[in-house]
N, C-alpha and C positions, 0 to 999 in steps of 0.2 A: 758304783758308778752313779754319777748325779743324773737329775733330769733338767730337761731347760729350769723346771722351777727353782730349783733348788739351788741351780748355776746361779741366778738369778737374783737368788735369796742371797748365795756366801760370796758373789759380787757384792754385791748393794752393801753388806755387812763391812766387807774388808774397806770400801770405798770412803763410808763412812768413819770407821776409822781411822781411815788415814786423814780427814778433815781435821776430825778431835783431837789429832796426837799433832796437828800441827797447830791446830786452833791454838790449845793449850801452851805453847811455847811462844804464839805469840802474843797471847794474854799476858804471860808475865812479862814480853820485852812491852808491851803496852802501859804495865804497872810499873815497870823500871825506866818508861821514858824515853827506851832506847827504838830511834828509829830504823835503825839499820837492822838490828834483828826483827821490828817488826815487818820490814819489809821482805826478810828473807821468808820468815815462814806464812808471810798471807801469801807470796806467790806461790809458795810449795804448797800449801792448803789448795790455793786456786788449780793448781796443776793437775789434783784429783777428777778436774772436772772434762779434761783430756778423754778418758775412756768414753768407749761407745757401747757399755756391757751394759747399764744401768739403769733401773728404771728412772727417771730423769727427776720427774717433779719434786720426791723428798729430799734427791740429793742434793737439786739446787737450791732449794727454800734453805736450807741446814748452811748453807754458803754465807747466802744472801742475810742471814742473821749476824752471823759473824762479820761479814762485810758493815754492816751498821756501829758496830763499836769500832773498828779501824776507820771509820768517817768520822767520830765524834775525838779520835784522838787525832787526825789528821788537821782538824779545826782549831784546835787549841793549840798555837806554834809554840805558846809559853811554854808545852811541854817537850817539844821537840827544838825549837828554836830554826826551824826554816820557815822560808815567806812562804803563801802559796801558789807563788810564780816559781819557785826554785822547785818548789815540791811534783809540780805539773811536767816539769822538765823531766824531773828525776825516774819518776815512777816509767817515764817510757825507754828506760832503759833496762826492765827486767827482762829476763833473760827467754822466755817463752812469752809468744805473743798472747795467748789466751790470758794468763793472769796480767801482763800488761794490760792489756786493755780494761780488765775489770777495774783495776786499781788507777790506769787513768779516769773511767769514768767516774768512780769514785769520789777521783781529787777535783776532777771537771764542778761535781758540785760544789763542792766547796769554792772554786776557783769562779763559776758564776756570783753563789752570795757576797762573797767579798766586792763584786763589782769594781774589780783590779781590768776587767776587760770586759765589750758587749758580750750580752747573752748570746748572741744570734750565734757570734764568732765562735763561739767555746760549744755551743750547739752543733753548730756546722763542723768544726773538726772532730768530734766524737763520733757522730754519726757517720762521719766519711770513715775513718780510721774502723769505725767496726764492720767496714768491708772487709775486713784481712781475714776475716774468721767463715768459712765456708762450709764449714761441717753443717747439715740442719739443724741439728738440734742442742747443739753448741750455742750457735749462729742466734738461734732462735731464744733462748736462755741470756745471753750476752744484750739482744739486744729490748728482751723484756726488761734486764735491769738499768739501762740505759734510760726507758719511756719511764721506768717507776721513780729514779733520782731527779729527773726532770720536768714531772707534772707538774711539779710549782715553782718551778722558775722559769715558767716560759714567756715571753714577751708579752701579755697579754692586756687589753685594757682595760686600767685598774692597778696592775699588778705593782710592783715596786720594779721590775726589769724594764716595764714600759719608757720607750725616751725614742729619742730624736734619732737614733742609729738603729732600735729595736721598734719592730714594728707587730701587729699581729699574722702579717704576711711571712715573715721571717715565723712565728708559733706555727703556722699551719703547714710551713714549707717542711720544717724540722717532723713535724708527724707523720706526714704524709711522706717523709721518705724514709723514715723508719716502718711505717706502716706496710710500703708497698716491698724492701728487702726480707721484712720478717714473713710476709707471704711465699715470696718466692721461695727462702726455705721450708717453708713449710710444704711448701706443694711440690719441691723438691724431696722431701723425707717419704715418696713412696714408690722413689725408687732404690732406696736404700734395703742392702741386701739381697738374697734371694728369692725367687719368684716365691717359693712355698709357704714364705712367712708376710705374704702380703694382707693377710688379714690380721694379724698381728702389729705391722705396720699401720693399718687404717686404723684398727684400734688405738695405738698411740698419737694417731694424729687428731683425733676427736677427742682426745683428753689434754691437747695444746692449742687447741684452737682458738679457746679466751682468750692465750697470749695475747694472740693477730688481732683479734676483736677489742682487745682492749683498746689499741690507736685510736679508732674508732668511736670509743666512748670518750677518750680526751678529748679530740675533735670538736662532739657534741658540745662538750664542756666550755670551752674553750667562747669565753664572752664576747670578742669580736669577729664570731663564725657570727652573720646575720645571713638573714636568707639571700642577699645579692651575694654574700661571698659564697654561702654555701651552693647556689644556682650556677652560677659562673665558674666558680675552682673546683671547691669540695667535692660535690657529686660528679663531676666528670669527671676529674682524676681518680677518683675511688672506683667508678663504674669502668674506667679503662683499665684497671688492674683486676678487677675482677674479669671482666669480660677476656682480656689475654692471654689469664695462667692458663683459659682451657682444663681447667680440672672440678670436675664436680662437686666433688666435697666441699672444698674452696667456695665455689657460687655459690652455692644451696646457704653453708653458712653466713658466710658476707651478705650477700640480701638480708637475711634475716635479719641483720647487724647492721644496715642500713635502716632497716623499715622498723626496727624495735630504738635505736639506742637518736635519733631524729627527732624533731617532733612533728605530729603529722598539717600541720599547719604548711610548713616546708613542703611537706610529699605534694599537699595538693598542688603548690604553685608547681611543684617539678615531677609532674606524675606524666606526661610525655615524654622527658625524659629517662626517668625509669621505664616502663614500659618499653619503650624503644631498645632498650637495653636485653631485654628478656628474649626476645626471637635470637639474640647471639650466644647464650646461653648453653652450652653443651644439653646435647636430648636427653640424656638422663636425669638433668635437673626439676624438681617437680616444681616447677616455677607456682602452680596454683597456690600452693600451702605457705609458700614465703609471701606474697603477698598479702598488702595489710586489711583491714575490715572494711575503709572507706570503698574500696574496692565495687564491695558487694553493693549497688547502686539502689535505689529502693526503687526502681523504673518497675521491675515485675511484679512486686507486692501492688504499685499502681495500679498500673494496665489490668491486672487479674480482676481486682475491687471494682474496677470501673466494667468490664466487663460484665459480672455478675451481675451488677446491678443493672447495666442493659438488659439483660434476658430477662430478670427475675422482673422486670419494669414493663416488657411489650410479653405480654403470657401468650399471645399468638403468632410468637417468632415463629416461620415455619422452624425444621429440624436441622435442613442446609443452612440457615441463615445462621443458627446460634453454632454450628461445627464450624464454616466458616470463618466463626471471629475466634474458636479456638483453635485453630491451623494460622492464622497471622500471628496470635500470642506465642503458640509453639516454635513459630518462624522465627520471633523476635527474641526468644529466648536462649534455643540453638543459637544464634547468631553473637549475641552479645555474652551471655553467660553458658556456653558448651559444658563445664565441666560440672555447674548444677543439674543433676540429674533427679534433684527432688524436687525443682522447675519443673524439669521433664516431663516428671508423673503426677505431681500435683494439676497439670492443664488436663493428661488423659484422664484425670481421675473426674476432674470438674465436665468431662466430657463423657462417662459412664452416667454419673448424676443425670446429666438430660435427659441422657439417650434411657436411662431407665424408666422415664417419666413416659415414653412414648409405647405402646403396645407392641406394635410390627415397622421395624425402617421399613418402608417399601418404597420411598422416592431415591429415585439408579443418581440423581443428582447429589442428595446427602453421603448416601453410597460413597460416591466418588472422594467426597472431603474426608470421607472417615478412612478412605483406602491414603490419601494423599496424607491427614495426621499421622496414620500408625507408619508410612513410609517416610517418613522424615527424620526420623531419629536414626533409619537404618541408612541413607542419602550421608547426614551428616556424618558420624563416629565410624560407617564404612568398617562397623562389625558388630555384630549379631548378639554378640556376649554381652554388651552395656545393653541391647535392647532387652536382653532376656533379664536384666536386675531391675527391671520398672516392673513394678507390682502389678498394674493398673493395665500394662500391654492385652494379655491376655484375656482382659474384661471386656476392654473393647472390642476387641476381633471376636467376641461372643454374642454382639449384637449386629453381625453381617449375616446375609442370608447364607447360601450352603455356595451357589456359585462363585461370591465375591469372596467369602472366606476361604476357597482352593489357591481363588486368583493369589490371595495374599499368602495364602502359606509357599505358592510359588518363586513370589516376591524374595519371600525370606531366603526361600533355597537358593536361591540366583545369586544375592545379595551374599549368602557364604561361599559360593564360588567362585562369584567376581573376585571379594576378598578373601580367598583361601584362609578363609577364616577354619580354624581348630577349639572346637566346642570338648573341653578335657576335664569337666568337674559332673558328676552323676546327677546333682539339682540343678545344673543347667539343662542337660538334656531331658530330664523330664520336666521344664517349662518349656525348650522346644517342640518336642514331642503333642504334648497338649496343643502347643500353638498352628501346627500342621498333623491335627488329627483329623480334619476334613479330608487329606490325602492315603493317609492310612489304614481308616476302616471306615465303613459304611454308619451315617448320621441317619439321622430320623428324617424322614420325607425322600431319602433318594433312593436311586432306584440304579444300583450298578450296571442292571444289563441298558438301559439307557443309553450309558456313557457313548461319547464319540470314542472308536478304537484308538484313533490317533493320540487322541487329548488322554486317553486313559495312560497308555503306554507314557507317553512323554513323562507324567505326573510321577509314575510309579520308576522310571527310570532315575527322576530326579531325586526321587526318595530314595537310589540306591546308593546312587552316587554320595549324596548326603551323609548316610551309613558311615563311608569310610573318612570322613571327615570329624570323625568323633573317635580322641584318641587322648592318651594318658600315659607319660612312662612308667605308672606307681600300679603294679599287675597287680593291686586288689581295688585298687579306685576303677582301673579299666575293666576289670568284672564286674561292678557296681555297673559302668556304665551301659556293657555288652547284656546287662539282665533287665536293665530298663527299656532298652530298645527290644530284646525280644519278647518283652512282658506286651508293648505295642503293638510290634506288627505281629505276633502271631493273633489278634484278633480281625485283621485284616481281609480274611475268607478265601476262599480257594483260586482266586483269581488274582490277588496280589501277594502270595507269598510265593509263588515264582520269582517274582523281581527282587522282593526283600531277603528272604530266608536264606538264600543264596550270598546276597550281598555278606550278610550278617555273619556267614558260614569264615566265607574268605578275610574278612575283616579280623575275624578271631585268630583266626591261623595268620596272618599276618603280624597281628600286635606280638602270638607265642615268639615266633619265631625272631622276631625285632625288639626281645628286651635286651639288656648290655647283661650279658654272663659273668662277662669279664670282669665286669667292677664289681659285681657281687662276690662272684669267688674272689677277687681280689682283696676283699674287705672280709673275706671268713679265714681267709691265709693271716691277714695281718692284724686280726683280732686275736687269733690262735698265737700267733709270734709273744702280741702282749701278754696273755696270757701262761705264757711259760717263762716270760721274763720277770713277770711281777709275784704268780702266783703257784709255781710251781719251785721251791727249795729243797727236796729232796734229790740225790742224785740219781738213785736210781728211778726215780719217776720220770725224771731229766730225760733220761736216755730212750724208759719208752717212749717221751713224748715225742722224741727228736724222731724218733724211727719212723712213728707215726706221721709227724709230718711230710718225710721226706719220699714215706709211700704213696702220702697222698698227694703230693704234688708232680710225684712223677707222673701219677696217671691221669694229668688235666691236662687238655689238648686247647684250651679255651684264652691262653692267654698267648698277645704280645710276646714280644720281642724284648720289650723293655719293662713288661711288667715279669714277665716270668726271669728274665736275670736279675729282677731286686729280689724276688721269692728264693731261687737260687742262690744267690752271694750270702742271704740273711741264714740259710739253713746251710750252709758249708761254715759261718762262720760259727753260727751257735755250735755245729758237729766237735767243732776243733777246740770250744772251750769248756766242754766236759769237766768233770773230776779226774776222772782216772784214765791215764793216757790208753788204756784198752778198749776202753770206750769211747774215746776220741776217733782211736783208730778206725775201729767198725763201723764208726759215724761217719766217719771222713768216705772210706771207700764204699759204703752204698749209697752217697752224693753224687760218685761215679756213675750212676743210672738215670741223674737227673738231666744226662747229658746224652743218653743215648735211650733212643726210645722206638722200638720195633717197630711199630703203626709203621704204615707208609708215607704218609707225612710229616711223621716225628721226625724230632730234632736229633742231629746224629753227629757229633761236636769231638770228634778222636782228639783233640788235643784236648781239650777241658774233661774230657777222660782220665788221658795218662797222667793230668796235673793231679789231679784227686788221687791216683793211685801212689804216683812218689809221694805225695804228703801224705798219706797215709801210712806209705814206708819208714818215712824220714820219723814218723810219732812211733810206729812198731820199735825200730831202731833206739830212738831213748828211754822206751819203757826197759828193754833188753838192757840198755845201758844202765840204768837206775837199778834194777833186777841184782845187777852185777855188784856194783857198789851195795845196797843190801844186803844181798847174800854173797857175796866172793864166788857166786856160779853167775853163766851165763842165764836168764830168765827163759819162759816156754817160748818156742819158736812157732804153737800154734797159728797165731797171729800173722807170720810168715805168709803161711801155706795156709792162709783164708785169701790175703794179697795174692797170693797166686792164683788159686781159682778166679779170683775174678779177673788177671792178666785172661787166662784162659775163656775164661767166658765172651771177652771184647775180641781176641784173638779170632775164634770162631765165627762172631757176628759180623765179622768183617774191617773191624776197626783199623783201617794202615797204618796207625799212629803205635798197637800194641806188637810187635815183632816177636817173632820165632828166636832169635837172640836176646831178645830181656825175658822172655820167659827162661829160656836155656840161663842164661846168666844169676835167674833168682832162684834157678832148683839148683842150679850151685853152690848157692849163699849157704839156703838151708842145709843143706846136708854138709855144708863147712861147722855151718854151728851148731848142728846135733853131735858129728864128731867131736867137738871141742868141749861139749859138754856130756861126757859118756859116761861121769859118775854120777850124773841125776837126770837119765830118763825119760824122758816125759811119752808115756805108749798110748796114748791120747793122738799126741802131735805124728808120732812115727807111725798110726794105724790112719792117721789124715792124710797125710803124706803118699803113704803106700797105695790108698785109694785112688787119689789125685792121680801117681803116674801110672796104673793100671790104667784109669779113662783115656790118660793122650795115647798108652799102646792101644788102646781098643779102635781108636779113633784113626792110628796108621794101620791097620791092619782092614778096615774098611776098604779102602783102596779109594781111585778114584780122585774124585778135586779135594775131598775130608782129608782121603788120607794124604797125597802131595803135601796139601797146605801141614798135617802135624809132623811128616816125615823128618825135616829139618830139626827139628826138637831131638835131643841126644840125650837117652835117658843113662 
C-alpha cells in the first residue's frame, strides 16, 4: 500500500510521462512540418494537465517548455503554410477546452506580433476566454502563462504595440484583470478538498503565490503607470481586490507586494490611501510587518533628544517635572507607534535614569506621574502580558514607596480582570509575581499588624482571584508555572497564606482535572496504529500486537463517540487482515468486546457485537473451507466452539441481539462437522466442546431467571 507520498511521487511520475510520450510525437510532426499531427499531440500533452493529483509547479514548468517550440514553429507559416489569422481560428477548435486555450494563447502571441489586429483586441479576448477554466489551480497555471506570453507585447509607451487604438490604459486594464481572476483562484484553492488536508492546501498556496504577485510586478513595470495613473486606477483597484477576497493569506501577501514591487516615492503621495485600506483588513492580518520603513516616522527619536537635553540643560528640574515630560512622550508614543514596544521601554528606561539620580521620591505629586507612566501601557494594549515584556516595568515600580507600590500592583490585578487577561508562560508570572510582591509578603519598613483589616483582605483576595488566572494547557509548563507561585506566596507569613495557599490548592486540582485525556490517549492509540503498520512485519508479532491493542482499548472509558469509532473501525480492520485466517478469526471476535463494555456507563452496542461475531464466522468458515481443499478432511472445528463461547458469553450479559436459537443453531453446526469429520478427531476441540455444553447445563439447572434464560438452549 502507497502513502500519500508516494501517491504522489508515482502521480507526478506517470503525469510526466505522459507529457514526454506526447511531447516526443510531436517533436517529430514539428520536424516533418506537419501541422495537424502537431496539433493533435500538443493538445493530448496539454490534457495531462486536467488531473488534480499533482504537484503542480514541475509539471507545469515541463509544459510550458514544450509549449515554446510549438510557438516558434507556429511562427514560421513557411513551414506550415497557414496565415496567423486562419491559425487563431483553428486552434479554437480542439477538442478539450484546457489545451485550447493554452494553444490559443500561444497563437494569441504570435497573432499580436504580427500586428494583423490591435493588441488591446487579441488581449481582451484571451483574457475573457480564459474564464472557461475554473479549476484553481488549472486556472491559475493557464492564466500565469497567458501574463508570461504577454509582457512584451502590451500596449505600452515606447513599445512597438503603442498606436492610436492601443493605448497604456488598454496595458493596465489587461493586467489588472488577469491579476484580480488569478487571485480569486487562488483564494479559492482553500477550499479545495477536505477539511483535514487544509494545511496541506495552505502550504501549496504559499508556494503559488508569486504567480498572483507577479501581475503586480508587470504593472510596476509597465512605463506609462505614472503616479496619477497609479493614484487614481492602480492602487484602488488592487486595493479593492485585496480588501474583498476577505482572505488573509492573500492580504498579508499583496501588501507586501504593493509596498515591495512600487516605488516608495508613490507610497508617500498615496499613503492615506493605503493606510485607509489596512482597518479593512481581516484581524489576523499582521498589518505592522507589511508595512514599509517610511512608515516608522523619526517624530520619537526627536521628541526623546529634545527631551534629554531639556533635563540634562535645567539640573534643578524638580523630579515631577522631568516624569511629567516622560508621560506626554509615552502618551505620544502609545498613540502614534503602539506596536513599538522598545519606545515603550526605552521612555521607562530614560525614566529609571532620573529617578536613580534622586535618593528617596517622596514628592505624593511625582508619585502620581510615575503611577500614571507605569499605568499607561496597561490603559492602552488592555493586557498585562506586553506589560510584562518591558524590561524596565519593574525598575520603575521599584522606585515607589511601599503604599504606592501596593496601589499599583492593585492596578495591575484589576487591569487582568477587567481584561480576563490569561497570564500562561512561567517567565511571565515570575515578572508578575515580582511586580506585586508588595502584596504578597512583607517589604522592609512595614509593619503587617498595621494594616487596615479591610484593605488587607481586599489586597489578599485580589491575589487569590489572580491565582486562577494563570493557566497553560502544556501540564509541565503549568507546573513550572504552579511552582513559581508557590515558591511566592508561601513566604508570605501566617496571615496571608489563608487567602493564597488555598487559592493555589484549588487552582491545581482544577488545571489536573481540565487537561484533554482524550486527545492524548487519542494520539498514543494512533501512534501505536503507526507503529504496527510501519514497524512491525512479522505475523506473529502482528497478532500480539493487535490483541494488545484491542485490550487496551477496550478498557478506556475516556473517548468520544467519534473518536473511539475511528480507534474501533481501524482495530477491526487491522484484526481481519492478519496472515492466517485463525488469526483473523480470534481478532475479529475479541473486537466483539470493544462494543460491549460492563462499567455502567460503557457502551453496550448488541448489534456491532453480532456483526463481529458472524464475520468472525464467515473467516472460521473459509479457513474450514481452505482446510478441506488442502487436506480432503474437513479442518479443526475448534475455532467453532471459541465463537460459541463468546455467543454465550454476550447471551448472558444480556445482549438481545445474541438469541437462544443462534446459539442452539451453532452447537448444531459443530457437532454436524465433527460428525462429518470422524476419521480425524480432533479431542482438543470435542474436550472444548464437552466443556462448553457442561456450563449451559450447569447454568439451567441453577434455576431461577439464569436458568429460564439458558432453558431454551437444547443440548
Amino acid at each position: 500500500m502507497l502513502n500519500g507520498t508516494e501517491d504522489e511521487e508515482k502521480w507526478l511520475a506517470e503525469g510526466i510521462a505522459g507529457i514526454q510520450h506526447n511531447a516526443f510525437y510531436m517533436h517529430r510532426a514539428l520536424d516533418s512540418n506537419n501541422l495537424r499531427e502537431a496539433l493533435k499531440y500538443s493538445a493530448q500533452m496539454l490534457s495531462e494537465l486536467r488531473t488534480s493529483k499533482l504537484s503542480p509547479r514541475k509539471y507545469y514548468e515541463l509544459s510550458f517548455d514544450e509549449l515554446k517550440r510549438l510557438e516558434l514553429f507556429f511562427k514560421d507559416d513557411s513551414k506550415h503554410g497557414v496565415s496567423v489569422v486562419d491559425l487563431y481560428e483553428l486552434v479554437q477548435h480542439a477538442g478539450n477546452i484546457l489545451p485550447r486555450l493554452y494553444l490559443l494563447c500561444t497563437v494569441g502571441s504570435i497573432y499580436i506580433k504580427s500586428k494583423e489586429a490591435p493588441a488591446k483586441e487579441v488581449l481582451k479576448d484571451l483574457v475573457e476566454m480564459c474564464r472557461g477554466v475554473q479549476h484553481p489551480i488549472r486556472g491559475l497555471f493557464l492564466r500565469s502563462y497567458l501574463a508570461q506570453i504577454s509582457r512584451d507585447k502590451l500596449p505600452d509607451i515606447g513599445s512597438e504595440y503603442e498606436g492610436d487604438a492601443d493605448t497604456v490604459m488598454d496595458a493596465v486594464d489587461f493586467v489588472l484583470q488577469n491579476f484580480t481572476e488569478m487571485n480569486k483562484l487562488w483564494v479559492r484553492m482553500q477550499h479545495q478538498g477536505p477539511g483535514r488536508v487544509r494545511e496541506k492546501r495552505e502550504n501549496e498556496r504559499s508556494e503559488l503565490q508569486d504567480l498572483v504577485g507577479k501581475n503586480l510586478h508587470v504593472l510596476s513595470q509597465i512605463e506609462g503607470v505614472d503616479l496619477e495613473m497609479y493614484k487614481e486606477t492602480v492602487l484602488p483597484r488592487v486595493l479593492e481586490q485585496v480588501v474583498n477576497c476577505k482572505d488573509d493569506l492573500a492580504q498579508y501577501y499583496l501588501m507586501d507586494c504593493i509596498i515591495q514591487v512600487f516605488p516608495d516615492e508613490y507610497h508617500l503621495q498615496t499613503l492615506e490611501t493605503l493606510l485607509g485600506a489596512c482597518p479593512q483588513l481581516q484581524p489576523t492580518v499582521d498589518v505592522k510587518t507589511v508595512l514599509p520603513e517610511f512608515l516608522q516616522v523619526e517624530a520619537f527619536s526627536k521628541l526623546s533628544n529634545a527631551i534629554g537635553k531639556v533635563i540634562e540643560a535645567q539640573v534643578d528640574m524638580p523630579a515631577v517635572g522631568a516624569i511629567t515630560l516622560y508621560v506626554s512622550l509615552l502618551t505620544f508614543t502609545l498613540r502614534v507607534h503602539p506596536d513599538r514596544l522598545d519606545h515603550v521601554d526605552q521612555v521607562l528606561g530614560a525614566c529609571v535614569k532620573k529617578l536613580s539620580n534622586i535618593p528617596k521620591l517622596e514628592d505624593s505629586r511625582a508619585m502620581k506621574q510615575v503611577v500614571a507612566l507605569l499605568s499607561a501601557p496597561l490603559e492602552k494594549y488592555n493586557d498585562i502580558v506586553t506589560a510584562l515584556t518591558l524590561s524596565n516595568y519593574p525598575r520603575v515600580m521599584d522606585h515607589l514607596d511601599i503604599g504606592t507600590n501596593k496601589l499599583m500592583a492593585m492596578v495591575i490585578i484589576q487591569s487582568i480582570m477587567k481584561n480576563n487577561s490569561c497570564i500562561s508562560t512561567a517567565d511571565k508570572v515570575e515578572v508578575l509575581f515580582e511586580l506585586i510582591k508588595g502584596l504578597i509578603k512583607d517589604t522592609d519598613g512595614a509593619d503587617v499588624d498595621e494594616l487596615d483589616e479591610e484593605d488587607f483582605k481586599e489586597e489578599q483576595n485580589s491575589v487569590a482571584r489572580l491565582i486562577h488566572m494563570l493557566y497553560n494547557d502544556e501540564p509541565e509548563e503549568m507546573l513550572k508555572i504552579k511552582c513559581i507561585v508557590r515558591k511566592h506566596t508561601m513566604v508570605g507569613g501566617p496571615k496571608r497564606l489563608p487567602f493564597t495557599v488555598s487559592s493555589l490548592v484549588f487552582s491545581a486540582l482544577r488545571a489536573a482535572n481540565g487537561y484533554d485525556i482524550e486527545h492524548v490517549a487519542y494520539e498514543f492509540f494512533t501512534q501505536a496504529f503507526v507503529l504496527y503498520e510501519e514497524e512491525i512485519a512479522d505475523s506473529k508479532a502482528q497478532v500480539t500486537a493487535i490483541h494488545l491493542i484491542i485490550g487496551t482499548l477496550q478498557r478506556m472509558n475516556v473517548f468520544g463517540v467519534e473518536n473511539r469509532d475511528t480507534l474501533t473501525h481501524k482495530a477491526t480492520g487491522y484484526s481481519a487482515r492478519l496472515l492466517k485466517k485463525a488469526d483473523q478469526c480470534r481478532a475479529v471476535y475479541a473486537c466483539s468486546h470493544l462494543f460491549w463494555v460492563d462499567d455502567q456507563d460503557g457502551i453496550k452496542d448488541g448489534e456491532r457485537v453480532l456483526l463481529c461475531l458472524k464475520r468472525a464466522l464467515r473467516i472460521a468458515n473459509a479457513a474450514q473451507q481452505m482446510a478441506n481443499v488442502a487436506r480432503g478432511s474437513g479442518g479443526p472445528v475448534s475455532l467453532f466452539v471459541e465463537i460459541l463461547n463468546k455467543y454465550i458469553y454476550f447471551f448472558e450479559k444480556g445482549n438481545k441481539q445474541i438469541t437462544s436459537s443462534a446459539i442452539q443453531g451453532l452447537i448444531e453446526f459443530i457437532n454436524t462437522e465433527m460428525q462429518s469429520d470422524s476419521t480425524n478427531p480432533d479431542s482438543v476441540a470435542d474436550a472444548f466442546l464437552a466443556s462448553t455444553l457442561r456450563y449451559i447445563q450447569f447454568q439451567k439447572q441453577k434455576g431461577g431467571v439464569v436458568g429460564e434464560k439458558f432453558e431454551s438452549i437444547k443440548l
